[in-house]
TORLO-380703 format. One record per residue: residue number from 0; residue in three letters; chain; x, y negated, z of N, C-alpha, C in turn. Coordinates in steps of 0.02 Angstrom, whole numbers. Atoms other than C-alpha are relative to their C-alpha. Layout:
N
NUM, Ala, A, X, Y, Z, X, Y, Z, X, Y, Z
...
This chain:
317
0, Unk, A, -16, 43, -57, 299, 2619, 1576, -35, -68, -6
1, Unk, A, 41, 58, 26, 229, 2466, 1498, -74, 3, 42
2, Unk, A, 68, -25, -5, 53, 2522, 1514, -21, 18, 69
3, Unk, A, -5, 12, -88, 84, 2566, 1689, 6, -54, 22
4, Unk, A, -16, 59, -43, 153, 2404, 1745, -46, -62, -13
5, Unk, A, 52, 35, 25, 14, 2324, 1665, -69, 0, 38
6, Unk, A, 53, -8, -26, -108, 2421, 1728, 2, -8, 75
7, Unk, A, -22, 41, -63, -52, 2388, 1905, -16, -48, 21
8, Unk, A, 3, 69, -37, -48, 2226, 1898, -70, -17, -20
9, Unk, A, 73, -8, 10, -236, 2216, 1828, -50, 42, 64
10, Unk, A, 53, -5, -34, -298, 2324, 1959, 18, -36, 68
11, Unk, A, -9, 69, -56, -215, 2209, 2087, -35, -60, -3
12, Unk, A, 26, 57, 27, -284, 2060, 2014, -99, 15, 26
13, Unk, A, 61, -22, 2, -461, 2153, 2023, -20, 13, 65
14, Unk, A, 16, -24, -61, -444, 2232, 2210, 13, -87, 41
15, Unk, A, -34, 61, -41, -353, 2065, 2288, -10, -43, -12
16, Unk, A, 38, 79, 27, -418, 1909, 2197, -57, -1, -24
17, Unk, A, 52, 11, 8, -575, 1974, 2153, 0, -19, -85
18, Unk, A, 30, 2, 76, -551, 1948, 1958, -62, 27, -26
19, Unk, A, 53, -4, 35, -691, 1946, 1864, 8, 63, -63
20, Unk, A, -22, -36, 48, -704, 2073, 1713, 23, -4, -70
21, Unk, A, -18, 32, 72, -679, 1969, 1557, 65, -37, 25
22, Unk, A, -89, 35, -4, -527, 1877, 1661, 42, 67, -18
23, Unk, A, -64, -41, -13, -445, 2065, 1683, -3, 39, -76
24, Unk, A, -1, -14, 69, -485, 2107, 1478, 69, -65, -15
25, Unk, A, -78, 88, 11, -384, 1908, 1443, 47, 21, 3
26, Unk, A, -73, -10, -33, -264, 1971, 1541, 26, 52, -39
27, Unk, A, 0, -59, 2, -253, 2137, 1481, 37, -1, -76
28, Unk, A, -3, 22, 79, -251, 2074, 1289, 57, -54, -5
29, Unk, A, -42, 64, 8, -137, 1928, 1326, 82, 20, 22
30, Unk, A, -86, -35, -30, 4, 2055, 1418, 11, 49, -48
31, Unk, A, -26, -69, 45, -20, 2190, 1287, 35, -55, -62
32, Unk, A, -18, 42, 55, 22, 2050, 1155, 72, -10, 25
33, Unk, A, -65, 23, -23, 185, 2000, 1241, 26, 76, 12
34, Unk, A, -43, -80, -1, 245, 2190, 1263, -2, 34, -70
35, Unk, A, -23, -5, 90, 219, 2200, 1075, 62, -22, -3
36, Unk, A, -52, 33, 28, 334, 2069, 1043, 45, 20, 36
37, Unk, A, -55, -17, -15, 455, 2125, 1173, 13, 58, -25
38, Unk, A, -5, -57, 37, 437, 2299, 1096, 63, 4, -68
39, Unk, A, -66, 12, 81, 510, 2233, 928, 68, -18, 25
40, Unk, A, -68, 13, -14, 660, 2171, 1022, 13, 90, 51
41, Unk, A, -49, -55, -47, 701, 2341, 1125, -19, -15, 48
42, Unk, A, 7, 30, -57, 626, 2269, 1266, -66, 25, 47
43, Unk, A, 81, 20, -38, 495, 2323, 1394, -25, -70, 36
44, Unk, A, 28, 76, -50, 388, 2212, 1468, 1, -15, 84
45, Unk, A, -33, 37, -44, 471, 2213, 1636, 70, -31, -9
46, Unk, A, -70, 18, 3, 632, 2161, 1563, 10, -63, -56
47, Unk, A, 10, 54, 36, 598, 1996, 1494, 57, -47, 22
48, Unk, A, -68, 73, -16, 744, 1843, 1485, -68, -63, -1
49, Unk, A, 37, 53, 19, 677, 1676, 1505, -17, -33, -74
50, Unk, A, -11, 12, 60, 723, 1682, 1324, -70, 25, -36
51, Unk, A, 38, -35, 16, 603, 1808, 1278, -88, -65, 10
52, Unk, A, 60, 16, -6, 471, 1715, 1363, -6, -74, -48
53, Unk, A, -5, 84, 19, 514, 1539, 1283, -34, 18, -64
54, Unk, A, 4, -33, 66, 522, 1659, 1099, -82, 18, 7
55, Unk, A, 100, -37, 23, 336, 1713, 1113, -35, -63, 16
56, Unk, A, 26, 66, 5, 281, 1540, 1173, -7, -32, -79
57, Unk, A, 5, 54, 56, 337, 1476, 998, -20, 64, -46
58, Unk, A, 59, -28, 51, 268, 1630, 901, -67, -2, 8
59, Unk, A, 59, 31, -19, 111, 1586, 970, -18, -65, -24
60, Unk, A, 22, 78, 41, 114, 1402, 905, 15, 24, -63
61, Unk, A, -11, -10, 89, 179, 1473, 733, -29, 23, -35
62, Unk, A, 54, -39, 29, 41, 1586, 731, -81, -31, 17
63, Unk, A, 47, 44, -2, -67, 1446, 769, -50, -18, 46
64, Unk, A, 32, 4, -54, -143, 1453, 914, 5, -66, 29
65, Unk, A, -10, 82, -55, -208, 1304, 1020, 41, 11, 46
66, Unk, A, -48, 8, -49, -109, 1238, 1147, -51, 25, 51
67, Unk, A, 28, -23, -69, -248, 1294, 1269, 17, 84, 9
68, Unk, A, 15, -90, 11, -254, 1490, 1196, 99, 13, 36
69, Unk, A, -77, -24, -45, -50, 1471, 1242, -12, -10, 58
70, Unk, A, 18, 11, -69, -77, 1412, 1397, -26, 59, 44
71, Unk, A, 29, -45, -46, -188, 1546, 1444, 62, 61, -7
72, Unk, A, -61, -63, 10, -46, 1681, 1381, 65, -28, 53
73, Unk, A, -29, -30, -22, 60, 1612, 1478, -5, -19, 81
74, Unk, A, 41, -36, -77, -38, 1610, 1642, -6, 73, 20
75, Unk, A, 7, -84, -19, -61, 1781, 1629, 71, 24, 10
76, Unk, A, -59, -15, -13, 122, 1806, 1587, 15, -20, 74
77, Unk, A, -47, 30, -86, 180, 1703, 1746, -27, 35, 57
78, Unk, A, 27, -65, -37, 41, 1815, 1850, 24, 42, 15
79, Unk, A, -46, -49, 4, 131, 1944, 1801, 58, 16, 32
80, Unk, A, -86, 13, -22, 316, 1904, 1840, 0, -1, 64
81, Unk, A, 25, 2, -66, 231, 1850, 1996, 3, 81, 49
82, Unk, A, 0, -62, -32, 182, 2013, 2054, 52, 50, -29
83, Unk, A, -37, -35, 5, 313, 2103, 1981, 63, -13, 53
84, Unk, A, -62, 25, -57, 446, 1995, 2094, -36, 4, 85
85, Unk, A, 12, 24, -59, 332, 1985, 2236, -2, 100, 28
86, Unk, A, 10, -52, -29, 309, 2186, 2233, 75, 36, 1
87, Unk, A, -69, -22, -13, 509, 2205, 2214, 13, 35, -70
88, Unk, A, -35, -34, 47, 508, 2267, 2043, 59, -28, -52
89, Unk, A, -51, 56, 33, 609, 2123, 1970, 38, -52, 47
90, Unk, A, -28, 47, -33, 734, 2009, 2059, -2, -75, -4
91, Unk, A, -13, 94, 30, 696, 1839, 1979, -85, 2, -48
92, Unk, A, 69, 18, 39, 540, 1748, 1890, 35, -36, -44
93, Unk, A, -29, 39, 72, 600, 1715, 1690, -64, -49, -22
94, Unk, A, 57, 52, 38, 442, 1622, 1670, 11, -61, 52
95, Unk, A, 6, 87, -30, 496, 1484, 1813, 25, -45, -43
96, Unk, A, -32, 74, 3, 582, 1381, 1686, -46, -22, -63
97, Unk, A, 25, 8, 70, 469, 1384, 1544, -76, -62, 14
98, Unk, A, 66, 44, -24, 330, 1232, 1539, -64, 19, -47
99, Unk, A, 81, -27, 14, 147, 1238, 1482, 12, -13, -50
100, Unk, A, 0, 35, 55, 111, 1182, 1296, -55, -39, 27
101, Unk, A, 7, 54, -10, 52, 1000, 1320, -75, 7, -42
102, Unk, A, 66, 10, 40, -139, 1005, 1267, -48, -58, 31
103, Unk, A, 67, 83, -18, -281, 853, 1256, -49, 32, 45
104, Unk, A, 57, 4, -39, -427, 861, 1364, -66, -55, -27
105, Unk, A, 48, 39, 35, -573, 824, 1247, -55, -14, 60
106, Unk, A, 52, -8, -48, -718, 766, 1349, -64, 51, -46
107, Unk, A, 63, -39, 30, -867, 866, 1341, -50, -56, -17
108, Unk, A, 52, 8, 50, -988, 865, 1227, -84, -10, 41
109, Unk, A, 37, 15, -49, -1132, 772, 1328, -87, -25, -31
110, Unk, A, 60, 24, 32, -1322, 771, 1278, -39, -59, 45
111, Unk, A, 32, 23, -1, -1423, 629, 1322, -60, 24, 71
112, Unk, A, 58, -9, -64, -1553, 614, 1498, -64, 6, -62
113, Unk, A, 54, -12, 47, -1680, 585, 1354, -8, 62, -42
114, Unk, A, -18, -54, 40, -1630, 721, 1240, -9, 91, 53
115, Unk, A, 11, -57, -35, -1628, 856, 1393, -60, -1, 25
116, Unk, A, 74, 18, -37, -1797, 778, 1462, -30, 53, -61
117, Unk, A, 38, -20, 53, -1866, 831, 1274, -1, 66, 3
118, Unk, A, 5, -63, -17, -1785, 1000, 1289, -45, 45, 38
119, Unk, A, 40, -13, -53, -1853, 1031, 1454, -78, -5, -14
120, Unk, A, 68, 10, 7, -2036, 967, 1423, -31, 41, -63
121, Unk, A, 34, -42, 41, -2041, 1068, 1262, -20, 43, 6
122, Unk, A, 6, -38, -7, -2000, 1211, 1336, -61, 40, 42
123, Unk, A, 53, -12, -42, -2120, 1185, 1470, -62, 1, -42
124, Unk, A, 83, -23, 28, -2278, 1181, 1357, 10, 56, -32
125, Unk, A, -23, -48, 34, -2226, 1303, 1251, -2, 58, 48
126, Unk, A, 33, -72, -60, -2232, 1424, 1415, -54, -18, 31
127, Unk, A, 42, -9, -45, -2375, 1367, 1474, -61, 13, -44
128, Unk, A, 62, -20, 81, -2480, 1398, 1278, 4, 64, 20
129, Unk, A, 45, -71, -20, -2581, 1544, 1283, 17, 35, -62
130, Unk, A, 0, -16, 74, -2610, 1533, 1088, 44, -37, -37
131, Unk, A, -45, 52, 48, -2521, 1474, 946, -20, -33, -34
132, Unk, A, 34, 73, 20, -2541, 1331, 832, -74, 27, -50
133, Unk, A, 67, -3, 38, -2675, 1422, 723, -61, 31, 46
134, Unk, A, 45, -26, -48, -2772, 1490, 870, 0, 57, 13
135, Unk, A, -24, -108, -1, -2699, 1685, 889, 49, -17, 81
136, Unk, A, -24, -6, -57, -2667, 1728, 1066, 78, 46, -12
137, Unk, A, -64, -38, -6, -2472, 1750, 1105, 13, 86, 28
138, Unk, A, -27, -96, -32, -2397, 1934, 1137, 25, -29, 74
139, Unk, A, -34, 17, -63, -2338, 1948, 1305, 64, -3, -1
140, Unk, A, -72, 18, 16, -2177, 1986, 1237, 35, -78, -6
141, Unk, A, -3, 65, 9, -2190, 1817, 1165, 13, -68, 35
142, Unk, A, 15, 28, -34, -2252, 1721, 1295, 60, 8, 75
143, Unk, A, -53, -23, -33, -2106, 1802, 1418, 61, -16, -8
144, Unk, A, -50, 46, 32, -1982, 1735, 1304, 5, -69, 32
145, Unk, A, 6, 76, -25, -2046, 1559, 1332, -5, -33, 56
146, Unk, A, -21, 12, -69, -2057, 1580, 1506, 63, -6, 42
147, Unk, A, -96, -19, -11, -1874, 1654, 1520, 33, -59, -13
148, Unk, A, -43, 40, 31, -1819, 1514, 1421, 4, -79, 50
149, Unk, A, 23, 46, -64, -1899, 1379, 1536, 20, 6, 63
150, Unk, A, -17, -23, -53, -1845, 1453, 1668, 55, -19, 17
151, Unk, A, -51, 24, 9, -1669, 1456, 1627, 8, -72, 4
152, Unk, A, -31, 71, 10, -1658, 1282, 1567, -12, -66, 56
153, Unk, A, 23, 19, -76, -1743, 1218, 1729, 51, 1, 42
154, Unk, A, -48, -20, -75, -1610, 1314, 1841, 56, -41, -37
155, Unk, A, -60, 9, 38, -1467, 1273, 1711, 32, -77, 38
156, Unk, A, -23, 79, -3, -1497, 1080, 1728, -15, -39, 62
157, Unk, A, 4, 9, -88, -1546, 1084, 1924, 55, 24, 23
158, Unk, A, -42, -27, -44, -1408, 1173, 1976, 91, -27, -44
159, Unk, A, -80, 30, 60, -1253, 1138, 1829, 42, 82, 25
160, Unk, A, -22, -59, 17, -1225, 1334, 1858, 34, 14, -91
161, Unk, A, 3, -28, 51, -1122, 1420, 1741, -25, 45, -25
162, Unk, A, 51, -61, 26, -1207, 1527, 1603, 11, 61, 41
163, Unk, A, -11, -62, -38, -1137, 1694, 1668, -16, 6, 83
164, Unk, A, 41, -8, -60, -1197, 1653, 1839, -82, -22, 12
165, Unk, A, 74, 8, -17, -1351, 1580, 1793, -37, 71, -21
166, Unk, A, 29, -62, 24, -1398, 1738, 1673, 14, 54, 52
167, Unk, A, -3, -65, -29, -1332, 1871, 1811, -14, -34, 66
168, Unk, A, 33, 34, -83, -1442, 1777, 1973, -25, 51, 15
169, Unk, A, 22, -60, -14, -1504, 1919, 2062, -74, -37, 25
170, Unk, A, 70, 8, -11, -1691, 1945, 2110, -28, -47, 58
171, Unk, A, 4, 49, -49, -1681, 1864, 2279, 4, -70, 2
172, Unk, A, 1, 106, 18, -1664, 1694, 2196, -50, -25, 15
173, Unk, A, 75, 49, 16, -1839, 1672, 2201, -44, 29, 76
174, Unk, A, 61, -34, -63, -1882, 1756, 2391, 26, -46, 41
175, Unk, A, 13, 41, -79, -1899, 1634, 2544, -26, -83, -42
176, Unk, A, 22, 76, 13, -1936, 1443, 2538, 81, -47, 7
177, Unk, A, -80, 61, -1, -1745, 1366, 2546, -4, -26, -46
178, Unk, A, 1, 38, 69, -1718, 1242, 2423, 85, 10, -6
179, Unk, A, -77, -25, 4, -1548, 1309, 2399, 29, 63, -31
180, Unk, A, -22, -56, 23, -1466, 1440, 2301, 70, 36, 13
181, Unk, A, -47, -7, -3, -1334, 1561, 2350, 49, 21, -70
182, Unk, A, -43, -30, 36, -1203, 1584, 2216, 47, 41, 15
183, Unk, A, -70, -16, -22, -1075, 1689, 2176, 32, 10, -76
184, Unk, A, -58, 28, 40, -934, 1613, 2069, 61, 53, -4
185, Unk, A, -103, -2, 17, -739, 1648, 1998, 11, 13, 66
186, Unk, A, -29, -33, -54, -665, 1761, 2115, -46, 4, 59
187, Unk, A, 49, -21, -23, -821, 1798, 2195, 0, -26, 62
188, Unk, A, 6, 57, -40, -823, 1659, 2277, -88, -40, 0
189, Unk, A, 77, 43, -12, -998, 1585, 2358, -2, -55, 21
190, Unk, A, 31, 80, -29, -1068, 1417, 2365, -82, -16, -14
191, Unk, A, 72, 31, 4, -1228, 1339, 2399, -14, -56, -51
192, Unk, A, 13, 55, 83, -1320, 1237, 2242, -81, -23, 18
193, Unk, A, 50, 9, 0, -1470, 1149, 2285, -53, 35, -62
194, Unk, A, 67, -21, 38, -1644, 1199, 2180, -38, -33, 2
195, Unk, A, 47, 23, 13, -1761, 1090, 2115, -80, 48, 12
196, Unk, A, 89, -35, -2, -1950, 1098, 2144, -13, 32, -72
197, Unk, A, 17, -4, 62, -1969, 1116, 1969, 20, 66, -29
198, Unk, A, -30, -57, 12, -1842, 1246, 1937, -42, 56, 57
199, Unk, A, 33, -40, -19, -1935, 1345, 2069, -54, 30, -12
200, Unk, A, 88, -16, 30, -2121, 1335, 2001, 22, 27, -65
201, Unk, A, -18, -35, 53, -2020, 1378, 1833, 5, 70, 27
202, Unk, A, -19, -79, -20, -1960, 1552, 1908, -32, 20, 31
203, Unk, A, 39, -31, -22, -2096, 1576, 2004, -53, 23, -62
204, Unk, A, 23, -6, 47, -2203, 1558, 1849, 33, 65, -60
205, Unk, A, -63, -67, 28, -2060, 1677, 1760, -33, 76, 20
206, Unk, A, 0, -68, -4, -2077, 1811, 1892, -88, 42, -29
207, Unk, A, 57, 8, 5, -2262, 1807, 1891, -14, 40, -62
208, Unk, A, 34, -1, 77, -2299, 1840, 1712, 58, 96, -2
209, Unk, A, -48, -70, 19, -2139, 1994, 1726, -54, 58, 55
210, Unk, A, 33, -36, -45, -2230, 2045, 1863, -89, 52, -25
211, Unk, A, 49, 2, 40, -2400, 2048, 1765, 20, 50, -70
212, Unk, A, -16, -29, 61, -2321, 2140, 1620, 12, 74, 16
213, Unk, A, -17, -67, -17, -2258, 2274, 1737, 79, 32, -10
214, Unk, A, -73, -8, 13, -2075, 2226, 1683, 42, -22, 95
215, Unk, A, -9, -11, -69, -2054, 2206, 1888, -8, 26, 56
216, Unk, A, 29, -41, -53, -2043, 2303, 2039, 42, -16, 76
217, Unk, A, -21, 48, -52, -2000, 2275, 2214, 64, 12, 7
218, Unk, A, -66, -18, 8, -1821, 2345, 2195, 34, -37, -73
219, Unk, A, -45, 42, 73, -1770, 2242, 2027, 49, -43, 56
220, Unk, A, -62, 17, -37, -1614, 2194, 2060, 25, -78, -43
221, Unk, A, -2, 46, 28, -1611, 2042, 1933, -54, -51, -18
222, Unk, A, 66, 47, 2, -1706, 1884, 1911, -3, -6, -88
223, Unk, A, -22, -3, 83, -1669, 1888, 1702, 0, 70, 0
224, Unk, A, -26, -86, 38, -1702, 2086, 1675, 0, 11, -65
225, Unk, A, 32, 8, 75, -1688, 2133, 1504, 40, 107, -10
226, Unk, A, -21, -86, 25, -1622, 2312, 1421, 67, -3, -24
227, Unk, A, -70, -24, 35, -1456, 2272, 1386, 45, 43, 48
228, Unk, A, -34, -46, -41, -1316, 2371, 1461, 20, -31, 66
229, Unk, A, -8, 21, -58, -1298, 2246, 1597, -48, 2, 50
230, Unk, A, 82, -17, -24, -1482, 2255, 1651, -11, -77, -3
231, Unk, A, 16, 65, -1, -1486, 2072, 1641, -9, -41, -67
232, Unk, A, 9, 53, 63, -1516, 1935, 1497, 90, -1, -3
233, Unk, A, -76, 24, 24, -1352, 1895, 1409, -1, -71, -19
234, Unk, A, -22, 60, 40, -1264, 1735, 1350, -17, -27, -39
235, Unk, A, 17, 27, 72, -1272, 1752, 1192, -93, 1, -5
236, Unk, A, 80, 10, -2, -1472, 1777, 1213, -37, -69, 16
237, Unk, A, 7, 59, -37, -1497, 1612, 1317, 19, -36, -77
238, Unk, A, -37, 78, 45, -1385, 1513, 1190, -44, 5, -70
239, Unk, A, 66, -9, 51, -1491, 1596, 1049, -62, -44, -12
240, Unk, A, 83, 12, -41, -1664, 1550, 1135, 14, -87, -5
241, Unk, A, -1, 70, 4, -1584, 1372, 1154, -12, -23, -63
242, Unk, A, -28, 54, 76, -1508, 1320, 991, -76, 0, -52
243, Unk, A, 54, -10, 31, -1666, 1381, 909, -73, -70, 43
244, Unk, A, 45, 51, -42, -1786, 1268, 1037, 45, -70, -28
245, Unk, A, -36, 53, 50, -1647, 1134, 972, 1, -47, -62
246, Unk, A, 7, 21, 67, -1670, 1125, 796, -75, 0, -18
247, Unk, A, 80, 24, 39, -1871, 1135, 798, 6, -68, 30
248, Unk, A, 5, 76, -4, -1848, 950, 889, 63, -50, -14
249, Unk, A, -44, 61, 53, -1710, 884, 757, 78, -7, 26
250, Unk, A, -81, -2, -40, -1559, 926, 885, 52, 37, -53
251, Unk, A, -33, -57, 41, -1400, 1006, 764, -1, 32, 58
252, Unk, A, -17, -50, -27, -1385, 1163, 835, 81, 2, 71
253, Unk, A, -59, -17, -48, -1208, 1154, 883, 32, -69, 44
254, Unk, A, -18, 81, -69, -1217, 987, 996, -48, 48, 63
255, Unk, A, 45, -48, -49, -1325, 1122, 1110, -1, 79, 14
256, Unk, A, -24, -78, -33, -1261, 1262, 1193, -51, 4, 95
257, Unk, A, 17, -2, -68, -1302, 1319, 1386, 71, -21, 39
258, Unk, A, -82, 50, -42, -1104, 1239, 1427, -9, -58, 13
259, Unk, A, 2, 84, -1, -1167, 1057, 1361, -48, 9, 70
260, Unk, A, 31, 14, -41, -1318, 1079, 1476, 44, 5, 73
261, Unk, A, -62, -1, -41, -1195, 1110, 1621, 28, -62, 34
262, Unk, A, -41, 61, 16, -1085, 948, 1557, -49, -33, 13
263, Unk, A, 44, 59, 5, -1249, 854, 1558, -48, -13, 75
264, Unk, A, 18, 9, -73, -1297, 890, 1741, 73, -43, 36
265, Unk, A, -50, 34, -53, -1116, 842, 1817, 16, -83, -37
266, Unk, A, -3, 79, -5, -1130, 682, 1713, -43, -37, 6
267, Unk, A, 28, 56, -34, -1289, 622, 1752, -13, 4, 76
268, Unk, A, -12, 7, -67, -1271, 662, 1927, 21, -53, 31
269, Unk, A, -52, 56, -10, -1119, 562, 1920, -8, -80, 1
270, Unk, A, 9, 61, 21, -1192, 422, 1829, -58, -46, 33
271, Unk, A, 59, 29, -62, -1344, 406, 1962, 31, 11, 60
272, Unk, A, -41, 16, -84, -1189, 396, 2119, -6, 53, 24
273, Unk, A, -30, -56, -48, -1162, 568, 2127, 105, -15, 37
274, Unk, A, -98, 8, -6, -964, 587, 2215, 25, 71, -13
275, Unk, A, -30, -71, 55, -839, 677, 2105, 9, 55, 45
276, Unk, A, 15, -69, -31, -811, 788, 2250, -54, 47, 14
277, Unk, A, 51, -24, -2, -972, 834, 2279, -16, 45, -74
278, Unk, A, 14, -57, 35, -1006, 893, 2088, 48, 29, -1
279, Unk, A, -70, -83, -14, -819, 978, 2106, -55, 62, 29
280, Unk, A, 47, -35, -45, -924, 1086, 2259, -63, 37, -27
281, Unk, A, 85, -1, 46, -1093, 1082, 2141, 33, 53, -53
282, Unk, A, -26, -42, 90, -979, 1162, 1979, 22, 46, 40
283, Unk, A, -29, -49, -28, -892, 1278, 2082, 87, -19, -11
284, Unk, A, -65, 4, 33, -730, 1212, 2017, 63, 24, 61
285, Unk, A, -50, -20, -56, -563, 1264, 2137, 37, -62, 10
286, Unk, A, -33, 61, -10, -470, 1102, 2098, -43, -65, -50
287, Unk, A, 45, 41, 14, -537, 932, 2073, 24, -21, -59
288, Unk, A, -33, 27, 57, -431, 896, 1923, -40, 25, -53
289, Unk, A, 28, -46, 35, -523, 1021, 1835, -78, -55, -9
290, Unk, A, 68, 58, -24, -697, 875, 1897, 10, -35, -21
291, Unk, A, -8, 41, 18, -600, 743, 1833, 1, 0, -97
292, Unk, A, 22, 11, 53, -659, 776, 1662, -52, -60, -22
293, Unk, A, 79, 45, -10, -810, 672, 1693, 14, -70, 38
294, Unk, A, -7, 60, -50, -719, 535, 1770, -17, -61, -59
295, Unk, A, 8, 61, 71, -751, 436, 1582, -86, -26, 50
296, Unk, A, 62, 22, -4, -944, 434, 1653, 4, -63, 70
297, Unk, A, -48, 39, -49, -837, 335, 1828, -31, -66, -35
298, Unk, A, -40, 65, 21, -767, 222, 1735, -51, -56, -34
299, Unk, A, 52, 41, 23, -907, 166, 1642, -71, -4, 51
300, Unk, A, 50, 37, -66, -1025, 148, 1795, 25, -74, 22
301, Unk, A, -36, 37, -21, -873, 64, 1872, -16, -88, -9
302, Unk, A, -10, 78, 33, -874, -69, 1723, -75, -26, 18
303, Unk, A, 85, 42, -9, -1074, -100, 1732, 11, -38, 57
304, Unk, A, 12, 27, -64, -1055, -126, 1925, 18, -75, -12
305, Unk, A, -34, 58, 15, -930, -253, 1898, -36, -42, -45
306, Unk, A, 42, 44, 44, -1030, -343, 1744, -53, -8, 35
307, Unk, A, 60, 21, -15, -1165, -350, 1847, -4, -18, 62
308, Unk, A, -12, 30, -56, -1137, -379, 2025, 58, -64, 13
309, Unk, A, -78, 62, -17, -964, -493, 2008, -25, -66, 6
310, Unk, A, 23, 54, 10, -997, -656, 2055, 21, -50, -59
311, Unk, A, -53, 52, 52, -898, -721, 1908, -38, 42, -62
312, Unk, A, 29, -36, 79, -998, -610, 1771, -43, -38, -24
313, Unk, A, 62, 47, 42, -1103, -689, 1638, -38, 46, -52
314, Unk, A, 55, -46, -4, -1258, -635, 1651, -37, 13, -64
315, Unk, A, 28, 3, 53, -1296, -688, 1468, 46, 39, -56
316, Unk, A, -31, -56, 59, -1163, -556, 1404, -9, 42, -7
């Protein structure tokens, strides 16, 4: 019964909100964990007390989990309860009385306009070398890499896409002349993301060379093809390809992911008078609270303005 009422509510989640497939695993992993623990009490997991739910909240902090990883358990839980009361299988929601666990909100981890310029410009010569430093013409393999990689980091830091939507862009990214890209986001949800010139001559340069190799045809269905089981480039490939471009120009590794690049578009957006709603719209985010991460980059515009326009500032501080 468990397993049923589980699976239910997962393929609800999947037909009706459009979940994604790593949200309805979370989920999947985060409800089988709580029907364990009600298990040990005699309990299925539609027959939870508010007690029950409070009791797995704190074996979850005892077993050490961040306050975010609870959080997400018990989103999924409350999901749950949700559709179990809303489809009549339970009379009451035991998760209304229970509150979140109270977690910080580190800011992200933010590289440098200089530091992403370097990235960027490395990457760009580096795809545009023929040969390498002793004079031996690159493989195409090679040279495909460095294009891919350029490519990416172009769209990444023009658009402030997330990885999983930048790596699974379909082929049509790169057909007509719009300077605009359609996405499609969390709960398969679409929004428009401007496109740099730059990022375009990158992926045109991209297809070009796939095209030339014979790794393209007029039915490819992805702008990133590769051989894995998705047909597309992966994550972990990108973040690879980065951290490595990283540490040949002195960056640690782990101040450079494809998330910071992300973080480092919606704050210098911000910090050259973008408005927080606008990158809300730009990130895809659903609520702006979620935007107001980046309000530190605000605040410190804010203060400059003030030091520098106020008629009462001194100009020699």
């Amino acid at each position: 019964m468990e397993a049923a009422r589980i699976e239910t509510f997962l393929e609800m989640m999947a037909a009706e909100r459009g979940a994604a497939p790593a949200t309805l695993d979370g989920y999947g992993r985060d409800l089988g964990d709580f029907a364990s623990f009600l298990a040990a009490r005699g309990k299925p997991v539609d027959g939870a007390a508010a007690a029950d739910v409070a009791d797995h909240m704190a074996d979850l902090a005892a077993r050490g989990m961040a306050a975010s990883t609870q959080a997400r358990h018990l989103s999924a839980i409350r999901q749950f309860h949700r559709f179990l009361y809303g489809e009549g299988f339970r009379g009451d929601d035991p998760t209304g009385t229970i509150d979140a666990p109270k977690k910080g909100r580190p800011l992200p981890r933010v590289l440098s306009e200089a530091e992403v310029d370097r990235l960027i410009e490395t990457a760009k010569r580096r795809a545009e070398a023929t040969h390498d430093g002793e004079g031996r013409e690159l493989s195409a393999a090679v040279r495909g890499r460095r294009l891919r990689l350029h490519c990416l980091l172009e769209t990444v830091y023009a658009t402030g896409l997330r990885v999983s939507e930048l790596v699974s862009l379909p082929a049509s990214a790169v057909r007509g002349e719009a300077p605009f890209l359609t996405v499609r986001g969390k709960g398969s949800k679409e929004r428009l993301v401007p496109l740099s010139a730059k990022a375009k001559a990158a992926m045109s340069a991209h297809v070009d060379h796939l095209k030339a190799a014979r790794r393209w045809t007029a039915g490819e269905r992805w702008l990133f093809p590769s051989w894995s089981a998705s047909g597309h480039t992966t994550r972990q490939a990108f973040a690879r390809d980065l951290k490595g471009l990283a540490v040949g120009l002195g960056l640690p590794a782990e101040t450079v992911s494809p998330h910071v690049l992300r973080h480092a578009f919606a704050s210098h957006i911000l910090a050259h008078g973008a408005d927080l709603r606008v990158v809300q719209q730009l990130l895809g985010h659903a609520d702006i609270s979620t935007t107001q991460i980046y309000t530190h980059v605000l605040d410190e515009r804010l203060r400059e303005l003030v030091e520098t326009h106020h008629p009462l500032a001194d100009p020699t501080a």
